[in-house]
C-alpha positions, -999 to 999 in steps of 0.1 A, spaced: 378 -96 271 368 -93 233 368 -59 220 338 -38 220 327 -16 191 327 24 199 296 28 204 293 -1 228 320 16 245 307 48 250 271 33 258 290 15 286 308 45 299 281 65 301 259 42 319 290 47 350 277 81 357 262 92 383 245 133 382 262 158 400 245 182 426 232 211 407 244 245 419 221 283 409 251 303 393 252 342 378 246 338 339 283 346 329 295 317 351 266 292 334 276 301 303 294 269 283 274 245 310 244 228 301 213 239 319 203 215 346 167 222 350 144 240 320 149 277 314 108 291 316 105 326 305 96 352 334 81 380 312 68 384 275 89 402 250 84 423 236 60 436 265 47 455 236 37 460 202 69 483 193 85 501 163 110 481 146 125 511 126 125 554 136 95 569 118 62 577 120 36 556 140 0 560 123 -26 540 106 -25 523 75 -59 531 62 -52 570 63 -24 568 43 -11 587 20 -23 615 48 -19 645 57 -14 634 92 -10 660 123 23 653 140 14 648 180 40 640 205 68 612 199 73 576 216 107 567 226 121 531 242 120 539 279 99 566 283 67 573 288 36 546 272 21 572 244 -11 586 243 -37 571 220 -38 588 185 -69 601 172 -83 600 132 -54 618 112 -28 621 139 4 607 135 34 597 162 71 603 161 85 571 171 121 558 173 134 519 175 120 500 201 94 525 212 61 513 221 33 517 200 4 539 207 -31 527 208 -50 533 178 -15 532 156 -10 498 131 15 508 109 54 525 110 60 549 81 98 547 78 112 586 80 132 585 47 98 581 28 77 609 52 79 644 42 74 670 72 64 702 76 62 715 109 38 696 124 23 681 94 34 647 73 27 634 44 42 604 23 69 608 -1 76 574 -9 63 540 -20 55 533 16 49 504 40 30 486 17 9 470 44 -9 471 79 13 463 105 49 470 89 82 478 109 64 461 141 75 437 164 46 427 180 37 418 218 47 384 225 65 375 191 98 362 205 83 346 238 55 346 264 54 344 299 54 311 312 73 297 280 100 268 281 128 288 262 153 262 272 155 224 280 171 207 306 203 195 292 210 222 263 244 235 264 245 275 275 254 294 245 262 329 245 227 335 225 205 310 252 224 329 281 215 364 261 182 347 258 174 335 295 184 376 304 162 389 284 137 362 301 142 378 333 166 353 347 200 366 366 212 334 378 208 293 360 204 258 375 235 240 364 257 210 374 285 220 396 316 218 381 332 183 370 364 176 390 390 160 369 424 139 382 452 139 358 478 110 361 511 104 339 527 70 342 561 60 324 594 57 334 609 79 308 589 107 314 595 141 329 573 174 335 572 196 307 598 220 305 622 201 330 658 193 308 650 159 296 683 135 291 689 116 260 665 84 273 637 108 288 608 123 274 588 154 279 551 149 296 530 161 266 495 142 274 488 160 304 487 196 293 470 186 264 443 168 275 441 199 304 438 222 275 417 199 255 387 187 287 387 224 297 357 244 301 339 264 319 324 235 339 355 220 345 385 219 372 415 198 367 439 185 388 473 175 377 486 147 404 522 144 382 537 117 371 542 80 385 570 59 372 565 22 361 557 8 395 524 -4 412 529 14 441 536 48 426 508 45 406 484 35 433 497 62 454 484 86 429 453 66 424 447 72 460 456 110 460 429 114 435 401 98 453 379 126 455 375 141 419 347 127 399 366 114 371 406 96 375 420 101 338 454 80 335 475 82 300 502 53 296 504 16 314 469 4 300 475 -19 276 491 -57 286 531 -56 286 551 -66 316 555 -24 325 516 -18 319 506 -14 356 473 10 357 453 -21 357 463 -42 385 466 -4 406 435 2 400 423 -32 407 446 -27 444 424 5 451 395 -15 445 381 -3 409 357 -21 392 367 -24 360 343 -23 333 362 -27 300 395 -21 291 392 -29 252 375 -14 224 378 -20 184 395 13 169 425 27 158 446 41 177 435 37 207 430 0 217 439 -2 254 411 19 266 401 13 301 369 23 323 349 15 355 340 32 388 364 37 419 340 47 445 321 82 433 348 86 406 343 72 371 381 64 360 394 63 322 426 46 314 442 60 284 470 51 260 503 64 262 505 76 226 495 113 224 475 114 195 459 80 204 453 97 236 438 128 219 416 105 201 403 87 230 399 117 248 378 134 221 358 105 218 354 91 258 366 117 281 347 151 263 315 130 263 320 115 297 325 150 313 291 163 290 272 138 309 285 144 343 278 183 336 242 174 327 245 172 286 217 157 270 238 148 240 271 139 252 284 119 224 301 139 196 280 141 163 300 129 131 295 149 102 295 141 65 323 152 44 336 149 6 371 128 -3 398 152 -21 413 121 -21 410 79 -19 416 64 13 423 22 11 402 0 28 400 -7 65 407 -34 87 387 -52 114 391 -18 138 370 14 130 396 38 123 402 78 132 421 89 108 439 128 111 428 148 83 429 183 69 402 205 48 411 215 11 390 234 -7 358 225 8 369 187 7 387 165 30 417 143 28 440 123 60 473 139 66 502 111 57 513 106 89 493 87 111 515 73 136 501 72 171 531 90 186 533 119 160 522 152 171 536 170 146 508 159 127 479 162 149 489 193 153 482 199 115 445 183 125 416 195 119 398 169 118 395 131 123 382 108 94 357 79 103 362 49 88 345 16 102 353 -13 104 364 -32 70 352 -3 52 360 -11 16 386 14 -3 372 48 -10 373 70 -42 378 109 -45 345 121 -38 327 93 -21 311 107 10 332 101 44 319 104 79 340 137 101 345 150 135 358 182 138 389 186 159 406 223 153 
């Protein structure tokens, strides 16, 4: 199989999915999901014309007074009687208007006396200062937000103040963690002089969490068909089999041909970057499955790029794949080869530069990420300052 571009890749992966059921969930619980049907607005607000500052509710035209002080309008009480020629209102923040008011006089430039007011400084300036009008954040009836938008703590703050207690969202995106290698062992457990500590799986189950996400360690198979198709089989019922090691062609790369025995249908298992080459994908019945590389930072890179998005689709995203952002070189980068290339850079002083390390096995410096620099395929050599495409990582 020829390699396929990134894009291709992630058109291709993508195109697996199948939506999950939706699920009504309380608004704390929706939050970091992505709404699965539009969000309409059940009320207007504000319900009211209301005072956007404490003060004085009166007319413009009567201004500079003397006004007759009569009653006061607070936020929750009472709706104000109308005022009359020359009367003026005490009103606080988020009080409703009375009718017959168009104007807040602020209280530091009103001078009272008893009942009477006056203006003692440069005033509002125009009809209709300090108010927030009826309607001027939303009406009833209004879409305030789109099926697919992720649930942000201002759209959930938003959707409250709507009048909605509970959201239409995806339910939650099961996801089946398997290790392979021989020399592995669970993180944490005393590893002898030929073993190694399991570091992919907690960080991709830190990395793919969310609130819209379960994840399901199965362990750790050693370098044998069956072992690995045994865990295959254990995680048969999650909606997306995530495998880090045994993907790429050597006599002790077995995810393949296990998930081939299972009865995958593989989709590609190829694609033109760096790191990350062996990159597998298809459909084992209602689960989507992802081979990854055995490298962590080329499966951190991978993961960011093909697992974040996949599981943003599945939860109902309608923007899955991660937007690159533009950046400025502290420093030249040489030219590329024939495989686009994620490089692991830093920020310095506004600017961006890759980290000198950029083995596939060294965590040390991905864990000095914060970034990853795009360069594409037989990208010519770039110059301090030339402009560089970025996706955050930190």
């Amino acid at each position: 199989m020829s390699l396929l571009a990134v894009p291709e890749a992630q058109a291709r992966l993508l195109a697996l999915v199948t939506p999950l059921a939706t699920e009504s969930v309380s608004l704390v619980e929706a939050a970091g999901r992505w709404a699965a049907a539009d969000v309409v607005s059940l009320r207007t607000q504000p319900f009211a014309d209301l005072s956007a500052m404490d003060g004085y509710a009166l007319r413009f035209a009567e201004l500079p007074g003397p006004f007759t002080v009569k009653a006061e309008s607070a936020a929750g009480g009472p709706r104000p009687h109308p005022l009359a020629t020359g009367e003026a209102m005490r009103i606080f923040t988020g009080a409703p208007l009375p009718a017959g008011a168009d104007t807040i006089l602020i209280q530091e430039e009103a001078a009272r006396d008893g009942n009477q007011l006056t203006l003692a400084g440069e005033g509002p300036g125009r009809a209709g200062k300090h108010i927030r009008h009826r309607g001027s954040d939303f009406a009833e009836g209004v879409t305030l937000i789109t099926r697919g938008s992720l649930l942000t703590p201002a759209r959930i703050a938003l959707a409250a103040a709507a009048g909605h207690g509970s959201l239409t969202v995806c339910r939650r995106v099961r996801i089946g963690l398997i290790s392979t290698g021989n020399e592995l062992v669970p993180a944490g457990a005393e590893a002898g002089p030929d073993a190694l500590p399991c570091s992919n799986a907690p960080m991709l189950a830190t990395l793919l969490a969310g609130p819209g996400v379960e994840i399901i360690n199965f362990g750790i198979a050693p370098d044998k068909l069956e072992a690995i198709h045994a865990l295959i089989d254990a995680a048969s019922d999650v909606d997306i089999i995530i495998t880090t090691g045994g993907a790429s062609v050597g006599d002790h790369d077995l995810v393949k041909p296990a998930f081939e025995a299972a009865g995958a249908n593989l989709d590609f298992w190829k694609v033109a970057m760096r790191p990350g080459k062996p990159l597998m994908a298809g459909r084992l019945g209602d689960a989507v499955i992802l081979g990854l590389p055995g490298n962590p930072v080329s499966a951190f890179v991978t993961a960011s790029l093909f697992a974040k998005p996949l599981i943003a689709a599945l939860g109902g995203s309608k923007t899955p794949i991660p937007v690159l952002r533009t950046a400025t070189l502290a420093a030249a980068l040489p030219s590329n080869g024939s495989r686009a290339q994620y490089l692991r850079g830093g920020w310095s002083d506004g600017q961006v530069t890759a980290l000198t390390d950029q083995d596939s096995a060294g965590l040390s410096a991905l864990a000095a990420a914060e970034l990853l620099i795009y360069r594409a395929a037989n990208a010519p050599e770039a110059a301090a300052g030339d402009q560089v495409e970025v996706l955050d990582i930190a």
